[in-house]
C-alpha positions as CSV (number, residue, x, y, z in Angstrom):
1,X,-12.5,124.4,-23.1
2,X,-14.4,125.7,-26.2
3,X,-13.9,129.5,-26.7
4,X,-17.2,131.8,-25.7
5,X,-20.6,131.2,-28.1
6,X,-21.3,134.7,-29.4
7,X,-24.7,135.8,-30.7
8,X,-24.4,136.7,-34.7
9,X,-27.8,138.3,-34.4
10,X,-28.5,141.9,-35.0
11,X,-27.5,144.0,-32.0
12,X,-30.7,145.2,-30.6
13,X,-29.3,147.1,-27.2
14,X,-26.7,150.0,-28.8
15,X,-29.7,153.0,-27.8
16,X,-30.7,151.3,-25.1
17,X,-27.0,151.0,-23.5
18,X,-26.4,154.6,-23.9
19,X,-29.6,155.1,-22.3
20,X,-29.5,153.0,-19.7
21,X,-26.1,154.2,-18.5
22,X,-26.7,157.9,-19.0
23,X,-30.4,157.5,-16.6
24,X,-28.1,155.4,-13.8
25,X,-25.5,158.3,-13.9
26,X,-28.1,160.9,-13.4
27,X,-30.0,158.8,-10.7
28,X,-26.7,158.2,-8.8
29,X,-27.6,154.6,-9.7
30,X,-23.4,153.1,-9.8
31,X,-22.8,151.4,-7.2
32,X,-26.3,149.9,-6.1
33,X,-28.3,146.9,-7.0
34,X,-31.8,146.6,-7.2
35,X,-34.3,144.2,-8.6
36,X,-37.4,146.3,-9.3
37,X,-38.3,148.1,-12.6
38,X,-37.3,151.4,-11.6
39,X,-34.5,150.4,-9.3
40,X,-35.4,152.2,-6.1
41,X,-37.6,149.4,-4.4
42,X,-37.6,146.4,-2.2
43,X,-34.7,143.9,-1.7
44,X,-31.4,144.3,-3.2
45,X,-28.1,142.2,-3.3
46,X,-28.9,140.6,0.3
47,X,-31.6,138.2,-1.7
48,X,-28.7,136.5,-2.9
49,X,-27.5,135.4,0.5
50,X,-23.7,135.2,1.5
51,X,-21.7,134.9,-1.5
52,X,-18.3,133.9,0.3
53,X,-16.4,131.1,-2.1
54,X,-19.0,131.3,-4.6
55,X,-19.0,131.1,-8.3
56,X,-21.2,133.7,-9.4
57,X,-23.3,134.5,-13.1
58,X,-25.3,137.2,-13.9
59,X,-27.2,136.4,-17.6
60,X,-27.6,139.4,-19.6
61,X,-25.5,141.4,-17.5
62,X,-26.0,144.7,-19.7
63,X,-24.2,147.8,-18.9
64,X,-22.6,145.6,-15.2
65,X,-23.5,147.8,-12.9
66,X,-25.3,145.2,-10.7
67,X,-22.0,142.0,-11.5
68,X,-19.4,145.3,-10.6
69,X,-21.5,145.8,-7.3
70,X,-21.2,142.2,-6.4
71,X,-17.4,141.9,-7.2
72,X,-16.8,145.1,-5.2
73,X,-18.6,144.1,-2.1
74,X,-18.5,140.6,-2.3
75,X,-14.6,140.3,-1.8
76,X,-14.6,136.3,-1.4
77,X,-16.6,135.3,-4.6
78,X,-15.8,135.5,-8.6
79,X,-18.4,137.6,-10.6
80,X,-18.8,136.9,-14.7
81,X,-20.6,139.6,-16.3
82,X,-22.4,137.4,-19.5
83,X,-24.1,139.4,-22.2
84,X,-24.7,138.7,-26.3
85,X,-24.9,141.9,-26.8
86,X,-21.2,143.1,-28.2
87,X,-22.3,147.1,-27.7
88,X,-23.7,146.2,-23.5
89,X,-20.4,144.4,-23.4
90,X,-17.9,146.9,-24.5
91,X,-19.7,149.4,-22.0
92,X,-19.6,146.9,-18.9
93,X,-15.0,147.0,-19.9
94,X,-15.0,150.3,-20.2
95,X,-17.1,151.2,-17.0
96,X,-15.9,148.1,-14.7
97,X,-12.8,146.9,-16.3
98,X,-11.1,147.7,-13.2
99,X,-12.8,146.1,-11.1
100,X,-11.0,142.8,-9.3
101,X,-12.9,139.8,-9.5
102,X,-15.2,140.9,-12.2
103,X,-14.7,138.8,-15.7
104,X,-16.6,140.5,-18.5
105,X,-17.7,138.1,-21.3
106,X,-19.5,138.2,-24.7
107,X,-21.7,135.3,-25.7
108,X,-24.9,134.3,-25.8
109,X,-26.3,132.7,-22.4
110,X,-27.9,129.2,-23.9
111,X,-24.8,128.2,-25.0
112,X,-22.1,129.4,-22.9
113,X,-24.1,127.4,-19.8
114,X,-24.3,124.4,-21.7
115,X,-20.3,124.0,-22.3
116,X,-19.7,124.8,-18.8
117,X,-21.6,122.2,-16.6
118,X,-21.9,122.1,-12.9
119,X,-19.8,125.2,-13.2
120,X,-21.4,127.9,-11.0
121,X,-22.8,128.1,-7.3
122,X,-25.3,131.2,-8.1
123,X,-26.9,132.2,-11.5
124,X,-28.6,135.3,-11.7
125,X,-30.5,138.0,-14.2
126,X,-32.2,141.1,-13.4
127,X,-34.6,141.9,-16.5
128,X,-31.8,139.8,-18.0
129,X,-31.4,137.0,-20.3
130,X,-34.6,135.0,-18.3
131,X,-36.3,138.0,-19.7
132,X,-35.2,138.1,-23.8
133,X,-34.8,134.4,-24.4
134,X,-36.7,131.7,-24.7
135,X,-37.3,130.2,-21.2
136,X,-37.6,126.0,-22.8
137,X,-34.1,126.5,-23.9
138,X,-32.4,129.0,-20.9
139,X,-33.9,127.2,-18.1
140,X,-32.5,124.1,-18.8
141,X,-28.9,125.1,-19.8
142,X,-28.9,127.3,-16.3
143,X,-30.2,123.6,-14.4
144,X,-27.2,122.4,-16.2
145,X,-24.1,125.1,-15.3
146,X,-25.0,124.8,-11.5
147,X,-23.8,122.6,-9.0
148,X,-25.9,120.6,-7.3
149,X,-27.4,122.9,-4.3
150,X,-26.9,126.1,-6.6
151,X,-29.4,128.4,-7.2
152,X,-30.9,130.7,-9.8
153,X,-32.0,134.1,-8.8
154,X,-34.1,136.4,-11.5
155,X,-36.4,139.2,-11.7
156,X,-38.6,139.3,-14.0
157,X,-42.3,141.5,-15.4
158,X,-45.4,141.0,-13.3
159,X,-47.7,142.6,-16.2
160,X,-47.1,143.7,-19.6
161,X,-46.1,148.3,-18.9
162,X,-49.5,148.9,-20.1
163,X,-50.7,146.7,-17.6
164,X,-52.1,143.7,-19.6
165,X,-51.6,140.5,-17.8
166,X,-48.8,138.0,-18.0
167,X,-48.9,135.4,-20.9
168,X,-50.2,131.8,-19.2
169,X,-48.8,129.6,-22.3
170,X,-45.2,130.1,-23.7
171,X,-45.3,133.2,-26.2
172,X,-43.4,135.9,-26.8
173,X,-44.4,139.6,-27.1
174,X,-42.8,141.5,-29.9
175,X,-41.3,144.6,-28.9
176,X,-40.0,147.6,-30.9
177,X,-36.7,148.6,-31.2
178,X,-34.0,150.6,-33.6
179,X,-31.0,149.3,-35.3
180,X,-27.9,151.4,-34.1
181,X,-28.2,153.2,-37.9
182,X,-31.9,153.5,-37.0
183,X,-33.6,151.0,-38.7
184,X,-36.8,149.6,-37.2
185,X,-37.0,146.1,-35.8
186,X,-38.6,144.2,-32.7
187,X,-36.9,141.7,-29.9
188,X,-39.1,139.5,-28.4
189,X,-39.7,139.1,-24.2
190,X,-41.1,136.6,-22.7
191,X,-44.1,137.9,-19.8
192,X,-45.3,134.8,-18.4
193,X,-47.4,134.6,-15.1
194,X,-46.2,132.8,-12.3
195,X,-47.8,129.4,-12.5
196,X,-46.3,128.6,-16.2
197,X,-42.8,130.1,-14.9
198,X,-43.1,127.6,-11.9
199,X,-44.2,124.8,-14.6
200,X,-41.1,125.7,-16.7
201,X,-38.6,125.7,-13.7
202,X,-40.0,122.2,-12.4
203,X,-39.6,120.8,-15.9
204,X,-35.9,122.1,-16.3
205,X,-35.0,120.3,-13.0
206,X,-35.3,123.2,-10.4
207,X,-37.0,123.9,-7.3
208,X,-38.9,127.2,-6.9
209,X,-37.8,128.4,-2.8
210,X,-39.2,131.8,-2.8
211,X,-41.1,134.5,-4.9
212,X,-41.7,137.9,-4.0
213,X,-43.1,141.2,-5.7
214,X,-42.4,144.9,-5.6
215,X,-44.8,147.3,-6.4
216,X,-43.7,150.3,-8.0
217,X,-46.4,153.2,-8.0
218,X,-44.3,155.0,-11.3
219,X,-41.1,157.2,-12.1
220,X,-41.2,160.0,-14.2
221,X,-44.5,159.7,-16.0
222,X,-44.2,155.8,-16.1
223,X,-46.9,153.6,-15.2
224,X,-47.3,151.3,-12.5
225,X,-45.3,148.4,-12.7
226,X,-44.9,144.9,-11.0
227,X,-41.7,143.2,-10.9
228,X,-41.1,139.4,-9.5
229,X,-38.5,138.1,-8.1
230,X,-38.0,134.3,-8.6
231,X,-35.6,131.7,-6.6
232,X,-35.1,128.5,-7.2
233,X,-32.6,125.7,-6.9
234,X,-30.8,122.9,-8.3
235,X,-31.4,120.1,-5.9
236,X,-28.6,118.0,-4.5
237,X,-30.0,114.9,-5.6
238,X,-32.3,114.9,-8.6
239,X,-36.0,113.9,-8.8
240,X,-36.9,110.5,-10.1
């Protein structure tokens, strides 16, 4: 087998990281799993069903607190924490590099599918890798590391934060971010309403089985936000 595909591309998520982990410390966030923006709402790990025997992948797994929650209280299934980010990586070993069951990888999601075909029972990304790459290339690659009957769980924006709607053709928004020595750049998220995500899953082979949003009325001064939470799965035979 073909040693992980990293991603040779700036590292966009050094702040954030910090960030991130420092707010989920101070929340009491380790140890839980949410979907929603602000991580307090609606359904949590018991959307993924039972995960008993099951090869499990969560795609832009950042810091790992959700994978580490899954390998902790999932005692019959194999968790891989995937992220390209070599900064979110280090801090998911040094947080949950204890934790049995949990494999920690860095590479970049599009590529480290495609080498491993029919390879995993459950893909899943929360604000993930569905969120920061682009979804012609991703969906495909996840149709093709599943097994027939797996299924891919993600959450995803239901607005732009300032509350313009969801993009209805395939474009990116530009975001701005720093550099870790502070230079300014921008990453680009796809926000996409839920009729072309629904279009793009059909074409990459998978079957959309359920949808559901969370409303969060704001957190510390933030706006409202939206999340969506889409299933779908690879069918067990495929459509002529």
């Amino acid at each position: 087998m073909p040693p992980p595909s990293q991603d040779t591309s700036p590292d966009l998520w050094q702040r954030y990281g910090a960030r991130r982990s420092r707010a989920d410390r101070a929340a009491g966030m380790d140890g839980t799993f949410h979907w929603d923006w602000y991580q307090r709402n609606g359904p949590g790990a018991e959307l993924l069903g039972s995960l008993d025997g099951r090869a499990v992948i969560e795609v832009g797994a950042g810091t790992g607190r959700q994978a580490a929650h899954l390998a902790r209280t999932s005692t019959a299934c194999e968790v891989t924490a995937l992220d390209a980010s070599a900064s979110m990586h280090e801090r998911c070993r040094r947080s949950y590099g204890n934790v049995p069951r949990l494999r920690m990888v860095l590479a970049e999601a599009t590529s480290y599918l495609v080498e491993r075909p029919s390879t995993f029972d459950l893909v899943y990304s929360v604000f993930g890798a569905l969120d920061f790459t682009d979804p012609r290339r991703l969906l495909p690659a996840v149709t093709a590391s599943l097994r027939p009957g797996g299924t891919l769980v993600f959450s995803t924006l239901g607005h732009y934060r300032n509350g313009q709607a969801c993009e209805s053709r395939v474009r990116s928004a530009q975001l701005p971010t720093v550099l870790a020595d502070g230079t300014p750049t921008t990453m680009e998220r796809w926000v996409l309403d839920l009729p072309l995500w629904e279009r793009l899953l059909a074409r990459a082979g998978l079957d959309v089985v359920g949808v559901d949003t969370v409303r969060d009325a704001g957190r510390g001064g933030g706006p409202p936000m939206a999340t969506r939470i889409i299933r779908a799965a690879r069918p067990h035979v495929r459509h002529l």
